[in-house]
N, C-alpha and C positions, 0 to 999 in steps of 0.2 A: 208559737215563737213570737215574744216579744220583736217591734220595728229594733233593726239593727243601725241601717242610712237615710240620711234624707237628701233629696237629691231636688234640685233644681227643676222647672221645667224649660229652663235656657241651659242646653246643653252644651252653650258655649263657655258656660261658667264653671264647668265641673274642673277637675283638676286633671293634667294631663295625668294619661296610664288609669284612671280612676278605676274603668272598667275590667283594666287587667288583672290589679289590683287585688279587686272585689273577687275577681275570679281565684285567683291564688289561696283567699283565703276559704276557699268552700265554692260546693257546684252550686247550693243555694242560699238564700238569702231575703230576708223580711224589709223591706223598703216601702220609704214612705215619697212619693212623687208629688211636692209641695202643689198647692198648697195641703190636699186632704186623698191623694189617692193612692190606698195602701196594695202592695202587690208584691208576690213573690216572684224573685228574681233568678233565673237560674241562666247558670252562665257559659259552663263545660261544654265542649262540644258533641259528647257522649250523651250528655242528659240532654242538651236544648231538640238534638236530632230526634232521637224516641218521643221527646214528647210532642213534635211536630206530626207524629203520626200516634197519640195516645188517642184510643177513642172515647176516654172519659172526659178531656176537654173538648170543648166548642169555641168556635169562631164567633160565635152569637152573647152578645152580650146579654142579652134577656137573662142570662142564668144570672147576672148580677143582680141588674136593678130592672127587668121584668118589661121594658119596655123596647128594643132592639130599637133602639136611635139614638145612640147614645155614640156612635163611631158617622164622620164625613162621610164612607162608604157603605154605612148601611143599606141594607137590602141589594146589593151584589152577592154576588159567588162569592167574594172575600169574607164573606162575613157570615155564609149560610154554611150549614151541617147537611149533608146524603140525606132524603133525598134530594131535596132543591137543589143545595149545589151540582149535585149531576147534572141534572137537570139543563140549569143556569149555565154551566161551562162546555155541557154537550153543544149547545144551542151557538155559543159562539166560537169554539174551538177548531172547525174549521179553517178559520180565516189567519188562524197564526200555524198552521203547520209548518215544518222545513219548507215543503216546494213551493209552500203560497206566498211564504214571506221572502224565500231566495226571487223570487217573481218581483219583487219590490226594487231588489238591487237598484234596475237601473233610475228608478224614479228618486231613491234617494240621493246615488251618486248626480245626478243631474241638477238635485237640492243645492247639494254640498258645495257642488261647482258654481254655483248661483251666486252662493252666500260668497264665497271666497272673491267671487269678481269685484264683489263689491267693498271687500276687507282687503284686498291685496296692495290697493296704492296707497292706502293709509298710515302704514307705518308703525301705527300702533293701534291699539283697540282694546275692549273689555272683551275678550272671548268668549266671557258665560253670557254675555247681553246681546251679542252680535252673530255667533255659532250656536254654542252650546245649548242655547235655549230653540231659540227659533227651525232648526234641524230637526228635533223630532217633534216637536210642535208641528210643523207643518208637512210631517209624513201623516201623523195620526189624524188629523184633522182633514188631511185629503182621503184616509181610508176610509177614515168613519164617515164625508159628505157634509163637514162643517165648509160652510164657507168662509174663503178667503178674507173678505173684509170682516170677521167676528172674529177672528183668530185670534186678534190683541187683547179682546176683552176677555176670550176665554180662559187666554195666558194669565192674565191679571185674575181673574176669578181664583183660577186654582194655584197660584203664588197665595191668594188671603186664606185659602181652605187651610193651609198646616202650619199659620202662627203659632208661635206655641204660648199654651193658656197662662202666659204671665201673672194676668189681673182681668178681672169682672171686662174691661173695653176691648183686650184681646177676643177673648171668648165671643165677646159681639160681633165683632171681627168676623170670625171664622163661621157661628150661625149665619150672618147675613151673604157672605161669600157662596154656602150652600145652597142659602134659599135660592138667591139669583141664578147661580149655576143649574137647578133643579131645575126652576122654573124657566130658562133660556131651553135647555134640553126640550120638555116638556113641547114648548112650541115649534119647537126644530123636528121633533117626533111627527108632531100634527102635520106640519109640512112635507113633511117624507110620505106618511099615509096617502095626502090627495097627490101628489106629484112624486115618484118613486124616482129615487138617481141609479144610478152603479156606486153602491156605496154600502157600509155596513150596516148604516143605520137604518135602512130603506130595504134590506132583505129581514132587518131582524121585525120591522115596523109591519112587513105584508106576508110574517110568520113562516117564512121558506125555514126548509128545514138544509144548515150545510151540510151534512153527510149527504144528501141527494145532489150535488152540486147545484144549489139552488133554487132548487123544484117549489113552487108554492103547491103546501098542500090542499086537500079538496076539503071541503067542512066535514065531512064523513069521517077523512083522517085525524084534522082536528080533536075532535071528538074523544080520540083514544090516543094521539100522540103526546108525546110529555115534554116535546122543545119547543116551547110557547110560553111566554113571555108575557105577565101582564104591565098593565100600561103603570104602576108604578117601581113593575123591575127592569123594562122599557129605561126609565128613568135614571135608576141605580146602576144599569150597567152602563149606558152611555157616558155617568159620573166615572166610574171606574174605569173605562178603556181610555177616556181623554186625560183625566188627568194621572195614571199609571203608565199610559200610555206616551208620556215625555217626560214628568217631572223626576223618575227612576233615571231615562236616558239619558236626558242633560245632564244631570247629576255625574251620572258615569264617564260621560265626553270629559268634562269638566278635570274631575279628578286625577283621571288617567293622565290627561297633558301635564296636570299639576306635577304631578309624581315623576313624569318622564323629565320636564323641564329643570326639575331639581335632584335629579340624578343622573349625571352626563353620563355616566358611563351606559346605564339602561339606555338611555337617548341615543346614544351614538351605535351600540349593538341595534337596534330595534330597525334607524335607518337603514344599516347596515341591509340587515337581511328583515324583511319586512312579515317573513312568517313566525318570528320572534313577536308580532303583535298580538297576536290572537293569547298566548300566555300571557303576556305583559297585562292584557286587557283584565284576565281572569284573576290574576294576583289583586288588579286595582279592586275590581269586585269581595275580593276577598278581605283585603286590607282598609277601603274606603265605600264601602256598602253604603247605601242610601238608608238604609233604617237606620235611625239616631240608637234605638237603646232595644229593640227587639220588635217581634212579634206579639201579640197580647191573645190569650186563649182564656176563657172561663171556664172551671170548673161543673161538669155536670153533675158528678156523683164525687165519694172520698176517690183519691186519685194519692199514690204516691211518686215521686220524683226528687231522686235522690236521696231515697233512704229518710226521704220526711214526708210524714201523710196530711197530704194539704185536704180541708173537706170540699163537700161540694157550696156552689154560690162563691165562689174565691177567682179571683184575677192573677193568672198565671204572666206574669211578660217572658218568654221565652229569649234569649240575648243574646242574637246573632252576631253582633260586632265583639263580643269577647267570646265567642263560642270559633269562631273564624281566624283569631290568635292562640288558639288555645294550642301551646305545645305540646301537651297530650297526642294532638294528635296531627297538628304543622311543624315540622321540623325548621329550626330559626325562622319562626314567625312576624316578625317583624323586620323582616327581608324578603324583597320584592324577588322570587327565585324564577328565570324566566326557564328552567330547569325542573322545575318542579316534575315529580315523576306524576302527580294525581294532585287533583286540586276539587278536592269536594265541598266546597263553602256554601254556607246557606243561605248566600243573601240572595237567591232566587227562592228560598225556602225549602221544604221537600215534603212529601207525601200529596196527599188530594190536593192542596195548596201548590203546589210549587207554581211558581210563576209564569201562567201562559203565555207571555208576551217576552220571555226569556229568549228566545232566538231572534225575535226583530232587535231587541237591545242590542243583542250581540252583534247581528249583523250594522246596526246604525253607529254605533261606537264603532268598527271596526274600518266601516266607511271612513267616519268621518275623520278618524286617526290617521288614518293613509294619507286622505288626499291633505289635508292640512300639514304634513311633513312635506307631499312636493311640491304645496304652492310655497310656504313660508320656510325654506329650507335652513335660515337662521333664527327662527323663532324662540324668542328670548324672554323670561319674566323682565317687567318695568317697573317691579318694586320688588326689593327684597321679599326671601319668604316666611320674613316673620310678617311683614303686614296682610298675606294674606290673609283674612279673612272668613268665616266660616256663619251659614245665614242660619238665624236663632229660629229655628221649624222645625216639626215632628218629621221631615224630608230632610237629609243632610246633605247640604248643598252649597258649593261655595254662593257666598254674596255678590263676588267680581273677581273676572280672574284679568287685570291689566297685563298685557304683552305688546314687546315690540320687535318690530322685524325690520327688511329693506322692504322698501316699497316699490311694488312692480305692477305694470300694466295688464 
């Protein structure tokens, strides 16, 4: 299949509906993602869900271009095929369960509360610079045993990680953001080794296994155990839990207010009865996902998908944001339904992949939703909502979300 579209890699330049669009006219589609990276684009929600669990593609880019460094997340679970990713996800999956993360509650709410003391007599503010960001920034960063005073750099690191590769100084951009980021990891790792905290990175560093609650194993077990970690996937996952670990979140805080702010009527049911949020939340997820344009799988072997036989060595994007409007299978999709009888969207992904870190989002969003409706009970956008704003990254996230309120002590 000769390229069909060519698309931008500022996907704030695309044209609004683009993706719906694209969808309407077929499940798949030959796209060229400027400047030179060609990919098949599959968009239905039928097809993008199957082939999230095809086991002819791979998460690993090596099937393309043979050298698996090619993705900011390389050498994570995100990016590994069974066995490793077992492996990889056994090792830290633990520490995201229901009971471990509901164990968070009170440390987040006591976050949230922090943030707002200091937002509340101002009157107005940037909410994504001032909440949205800093919320789960500094949940993760306390799980994981970063320290306090690095937090800003770390934020700064993983904001330069998902520029999107406009031009050759982008791209530069985004390698030197990795490197730094790796190599901060790297020594933060070495420090956990000689001086162990309570913290994630400091069980994964003295090879405890979490299914044991904890337990270091003996070298014996070593030996023959498979949840161990070497010291450059040490690396790759500490990349992956910090910067997945808020940049997904904020995103979601973000959005959700935006959405609510500019539909009173959802605004005013949701205060109303406050268990209307946890829907509300899921719609936003659905409707405003943090993946700009999909998921990306490579072809290992011929694979078909949608009635077209793609070979293997080929770059699948799988297209969660039109896959997630797809009325096929969301009834008026583009209405926020706080009603919805089922809401299977796949901006948490599905199969092997699905998003471990899926239940602290949810519970951190739903935090931070709450409390910020009883501190700021007239919280109001401060610029119309055409100026807001949407930030040009492979993360879709707003740039600034301006609100104003009364100010209170």
């Amino acid at each position: 299949m000769d390229i069909q579209y060519e698309l931008s890699a500022d996907f704030t330049q695309w044209p609004d509906g683009f993706l719906d669009r694209l969808r309407e006219r077929g499940p798949i589609h030959r796209v060229r993602l400027l400047p030179d990276d060609d990919v098949w684009l599959v968009t239905s929600y039928q097809d993008v869900r199957a082939a999230l669990s095809e086991p002819g593609l791979s998460s690993d880019d090596r099937y393309v271009n043979g050298t698996g460094e090619g993705d900011q997340l390389g050498g994570s679970m995100l990016t590994a095929d069974p066995p490793d990713h077992t492996r990889l996800r056994r090792l830290v999956s633990a520490a995201f369960t229901p009971r471990r993360v509901e164990g968070l509650r009170p440390a987040i709410a006591r976050i949230a509360g922090e943030l707002l003391d200091s937002i509340a007599p101002l009157g107005s503010t940037d909410l994504m610079a001032s909440y949205a960001l800093p919320l789960p920034t500094r949940v993760i960063c306390a799980l994981l045993g970063v320290p306090d005073e690095d937090r800003d750099q770390v934020r700064a690191w993983s904001d330069a990680l998902f520029v999107a590769p406009v031009d050759a100084a982008a791209v530069a951009d985004v390698l030197a953001a990795r490197s730094a980021l790796r190599g901060y990891l790297a020594e933060l790792l070495a420090a956990k080794r000689r001086e162990p905290g309570d913290d994630l990175l400091s069980a994964l560093c003295a090879k405890r296994d979490p299914l044991t609650d904890g337990a270091v194993l003996t070298d014996d077990a070593l030996l023959t155990h498979d949840a161990v970690l070497t010291d450059d996937e040490l690396v790759a996952t500490g990349v992956l839990l910090l910067v997945a670990g808020h940049e997904t979140t904020a995103g979601l805080i973000a959005a959700a207010t935006l959405r609510l702010l500019t539909h009173p009527d959802l605004l005013a049911r949701v205060r109303e009865d406050r268990a209307l949020l946890a829907p509300a939340l899921e719609e936003s997820l659905r409707m405003d996902g943090a993946v700009v344009l999909g998921v990306v799988r490579y072809t290992k072997r011929d694979v078909t998908i949608a009635g077209v036989r793609i070979p293997a060595g080929e770059a699948v994007m799988l297209c969660t944001p039109a896959a997630n409007r797809d009325p096929a299978r969301f009834a008026h999709p583009d209405i926020a339904d706080l009603a919805r009888p089922e809401n299977p969207h796949l901006s948490f992904g599905h199969g092997i992949h699905f998003c471990l870190g899926a239940p602290l989002a949810r519970l951190e969003a739903g935090i931070a939703l709450d409390a910020l409706l009883d501190r700021l009970p007239d919280l109001a956008l401060a610029v119309p909502p055409a100026e807001i704003r949407w930030r040009s990254s492979a993360v879709r996230r707003l740039a600034a979300l301006p609100v104003r309120f009364t100010p209170s002590s």
